[in-house]
N, C-alpha and C positions, 0 to 999 in steps of 0.2 A: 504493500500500500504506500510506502514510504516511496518507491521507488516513482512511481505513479504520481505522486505530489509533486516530486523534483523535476520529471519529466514538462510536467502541465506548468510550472512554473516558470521553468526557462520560454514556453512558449509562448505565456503570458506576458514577460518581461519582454519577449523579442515582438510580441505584439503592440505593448505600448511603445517601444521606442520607435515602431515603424510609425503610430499614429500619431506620435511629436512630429516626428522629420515632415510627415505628410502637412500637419497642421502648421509648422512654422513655415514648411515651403509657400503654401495656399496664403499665408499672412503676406508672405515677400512679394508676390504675386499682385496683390491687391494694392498692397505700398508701394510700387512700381508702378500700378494701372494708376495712383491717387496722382503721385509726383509727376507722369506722363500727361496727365490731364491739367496739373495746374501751370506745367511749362507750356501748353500750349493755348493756356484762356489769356493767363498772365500778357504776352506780346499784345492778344485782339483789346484788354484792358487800357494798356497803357497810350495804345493808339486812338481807342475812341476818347480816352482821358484828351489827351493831344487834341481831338479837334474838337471838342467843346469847348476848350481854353481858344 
C-alpha cells in the first residue's frame, strides 16, 4: 500500500508542477497580449492628443 502512495504521489507532484508551468506560461501570454496592445493604442493616443492641441 505504501508503495502505491509513493507511486501516486510523484504523479501528483509531477502533475502540479506541469499545471504551474502551464499557468505561468498562459499568464506571460496575456502580459505580452496586454503590453502589445498598449504599444500600439499609446502612438494613435499621443497623435490624436497632437491634433487637438
Amino acid at each position: 500500500m505504501s508503495v502505491f502512495i509513493e507511486e501516486h504521489r510523484k504523479v501528483f507532484i509531477l502533475a502540479l508542477v506541469i499545471v504551474l508551468i502551464t499557468f505561468s506560461f498562459v499568464m506571460l501570454l496575456f502580459e505580452a497580449k496586454d503590453s502589445r496592445a498598449e504599444t500600439l493604442i499609446t502612438p494613435i493616443d499621443s497623435v490624436s492628443v497632437e491634433s487637438n492641441q
